[in-house]
C-alpha positions as CSV (number, residue, x, y, z in Angstrom):
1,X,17.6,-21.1,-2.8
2,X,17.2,-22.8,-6.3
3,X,13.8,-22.7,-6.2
4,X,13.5,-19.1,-5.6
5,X,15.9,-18.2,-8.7
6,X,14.3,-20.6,-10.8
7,X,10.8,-19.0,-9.8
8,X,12.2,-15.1,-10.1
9,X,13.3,-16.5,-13.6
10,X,10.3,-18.1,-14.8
11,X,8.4,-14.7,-13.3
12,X,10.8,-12.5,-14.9
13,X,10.2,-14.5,-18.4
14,X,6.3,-14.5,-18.3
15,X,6.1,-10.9,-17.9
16,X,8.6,-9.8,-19.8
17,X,6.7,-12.0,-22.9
18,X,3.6,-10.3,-22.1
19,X,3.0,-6.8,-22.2
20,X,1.1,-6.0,-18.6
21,X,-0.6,-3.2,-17.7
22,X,-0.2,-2.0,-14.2
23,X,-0.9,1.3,-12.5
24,X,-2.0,2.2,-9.1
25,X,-4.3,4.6,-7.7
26,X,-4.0,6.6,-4.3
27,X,-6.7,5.2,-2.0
28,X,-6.9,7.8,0.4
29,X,-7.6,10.6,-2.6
30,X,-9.8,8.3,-4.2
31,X,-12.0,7.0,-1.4
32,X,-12.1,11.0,0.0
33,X,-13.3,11.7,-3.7
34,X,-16.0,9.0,-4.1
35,X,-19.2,10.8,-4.0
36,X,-20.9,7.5,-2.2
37,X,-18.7,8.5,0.9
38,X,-19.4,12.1,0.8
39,X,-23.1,11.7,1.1
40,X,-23.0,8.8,3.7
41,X,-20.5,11.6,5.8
42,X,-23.3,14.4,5.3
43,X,-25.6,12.0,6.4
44,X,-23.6,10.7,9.4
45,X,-23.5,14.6,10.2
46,X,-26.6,15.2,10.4
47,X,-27.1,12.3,12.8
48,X,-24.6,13.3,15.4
49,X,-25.5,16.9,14.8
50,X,-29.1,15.7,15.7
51,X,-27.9,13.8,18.7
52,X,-25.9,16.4,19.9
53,X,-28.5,19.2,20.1
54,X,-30.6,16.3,22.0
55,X,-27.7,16.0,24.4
56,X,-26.8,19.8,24.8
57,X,-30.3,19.7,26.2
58,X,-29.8,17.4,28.5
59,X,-27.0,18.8,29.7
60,X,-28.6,22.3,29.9
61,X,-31.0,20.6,31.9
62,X,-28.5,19.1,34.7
63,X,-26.9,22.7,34.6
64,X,-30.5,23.8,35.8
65,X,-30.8,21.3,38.0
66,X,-26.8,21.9,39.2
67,X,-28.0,25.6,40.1
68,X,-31.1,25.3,41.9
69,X,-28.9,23.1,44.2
70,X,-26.3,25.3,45.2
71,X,-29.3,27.7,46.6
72,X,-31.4,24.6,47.7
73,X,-28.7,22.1,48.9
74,X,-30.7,20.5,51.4
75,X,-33.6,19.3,48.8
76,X,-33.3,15.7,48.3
77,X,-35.6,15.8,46.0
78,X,-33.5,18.4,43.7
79,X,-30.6,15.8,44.5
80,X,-32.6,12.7,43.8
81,X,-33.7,14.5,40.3
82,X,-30.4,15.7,39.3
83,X,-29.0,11.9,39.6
84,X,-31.6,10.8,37.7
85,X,-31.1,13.3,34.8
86,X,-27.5,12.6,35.0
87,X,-27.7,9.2,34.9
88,X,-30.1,9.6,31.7
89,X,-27.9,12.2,29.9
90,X,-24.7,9.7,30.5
91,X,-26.5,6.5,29.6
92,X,-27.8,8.4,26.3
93,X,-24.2,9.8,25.3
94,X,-22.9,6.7,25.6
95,X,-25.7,5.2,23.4
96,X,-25.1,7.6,20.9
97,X,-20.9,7.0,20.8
98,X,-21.9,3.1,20.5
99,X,-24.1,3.6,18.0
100,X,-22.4,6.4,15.5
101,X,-19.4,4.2,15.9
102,X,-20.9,1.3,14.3
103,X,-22.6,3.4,11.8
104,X,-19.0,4.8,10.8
105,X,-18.1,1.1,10.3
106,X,-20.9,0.2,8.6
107,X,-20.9,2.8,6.6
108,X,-17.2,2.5,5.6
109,X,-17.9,-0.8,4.9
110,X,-20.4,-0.1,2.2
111,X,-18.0,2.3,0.7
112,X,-15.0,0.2,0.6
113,X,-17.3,-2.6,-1.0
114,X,-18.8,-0.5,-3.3
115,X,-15.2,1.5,-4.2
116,X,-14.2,-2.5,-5.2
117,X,-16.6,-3.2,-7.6
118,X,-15.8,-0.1,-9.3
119,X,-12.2,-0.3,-9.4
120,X,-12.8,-4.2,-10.6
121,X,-15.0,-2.3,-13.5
122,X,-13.0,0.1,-14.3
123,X,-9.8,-2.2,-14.5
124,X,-11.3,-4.9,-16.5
125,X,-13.3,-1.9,-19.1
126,X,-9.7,-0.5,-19.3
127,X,-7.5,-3.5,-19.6
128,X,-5.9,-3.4,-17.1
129,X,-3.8,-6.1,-15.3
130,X,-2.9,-5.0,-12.3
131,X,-4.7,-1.9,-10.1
132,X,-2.7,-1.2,-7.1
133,X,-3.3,0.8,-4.1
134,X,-1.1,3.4,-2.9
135,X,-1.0,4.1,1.0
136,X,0.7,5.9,3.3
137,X,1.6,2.8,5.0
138,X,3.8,1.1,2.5
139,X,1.8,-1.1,-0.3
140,X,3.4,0.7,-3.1
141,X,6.8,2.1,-1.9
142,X,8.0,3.9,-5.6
143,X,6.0,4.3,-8.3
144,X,6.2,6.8,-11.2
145,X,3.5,9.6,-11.0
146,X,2.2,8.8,-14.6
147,X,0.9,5.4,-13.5
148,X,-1.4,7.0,-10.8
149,X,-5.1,6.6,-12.0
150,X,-6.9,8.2,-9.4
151,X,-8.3,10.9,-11.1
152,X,-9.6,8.5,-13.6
153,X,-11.1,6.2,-11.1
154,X,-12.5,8.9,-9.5
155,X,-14.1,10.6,-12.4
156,X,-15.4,6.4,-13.6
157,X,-16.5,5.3,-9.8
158,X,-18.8,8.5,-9.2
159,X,-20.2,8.2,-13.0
160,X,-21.0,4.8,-12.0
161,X,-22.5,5.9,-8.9
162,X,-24.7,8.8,-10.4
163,X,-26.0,5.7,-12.7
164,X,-23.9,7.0,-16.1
């Protein structure tokens, strides 16, 4: 119990002899704001948009199929063809969820890595001592509104990333 009030003392002293500067920035705003992540999303979009008109084929296909067999119901070949492109359309769909979801990590990833560097930057360019990041689970509990940076960061992360 000493040891803790001698250590919240010393604390206490060494920050109030030295003038910090501390502010903290809203990390879902800034991340949804960072142009990196808004051109990885298009691009993600276009992806599954691609793979979903491929799939809506496929599944046009097994509607087909699905039809000619409620007139021709004795035709194993129909039957035989039907579990094949069913089998095809479900093995593809679930290539395509495996795959965008490791994309999405991947690409989140980059992001997040990227979003770091920049915050570092900006915080060390700015003189800053402390950066925190605001969530809705918790990190930063109170904070006045004139310590929130975001808009800054955001304006210095996507100058950064347009190469200004």
């Amino acid at each position: 119990m000493k040891k803790i009030i001698v250590l919240i003392v010393l604390c206490s002293s060494f920050f109030s002899c030295k003038k910090e500067k501390i502010a903290y920035m809203d990390i879902k705003v800034v991340f949804n704001n960072f142009k990196y992540k808004q051109e990885l999303e298009k691009e993600l979009t276009e992806i599954k948009n691609q793979r979903k008109f491929k799939l809506d084929s496929l599944e046009a296909q097994l509607k087909l199929l699905s039809n000619k067999i409620k007139f021709d119901s004795k035709n194993t070949n129909l039957m035989a063809q039907f579990q094949t492109e069913k089998e095809l359309y479900l093995k593809q769909k679930y290539i395509f969820e495996e795959e965008e979801q490791s994309m999405v990590t991947a690409y989140d990833n980059k992001i997040i890595s990227q979003l770091n560097s920049y915050v570092k930057e900006f915080g060390k360019k700015n003189n800053y001592s402390i950066i925190l990041g605001a969530t809705d689970g918790g990190n930063v509990m109170y904070a006045d509104t004139s310590l929130n940076i975001s808009k800054e960061i955001i304006e210095f992360i996507n100058n950064k990333y347009n190469g200004n």
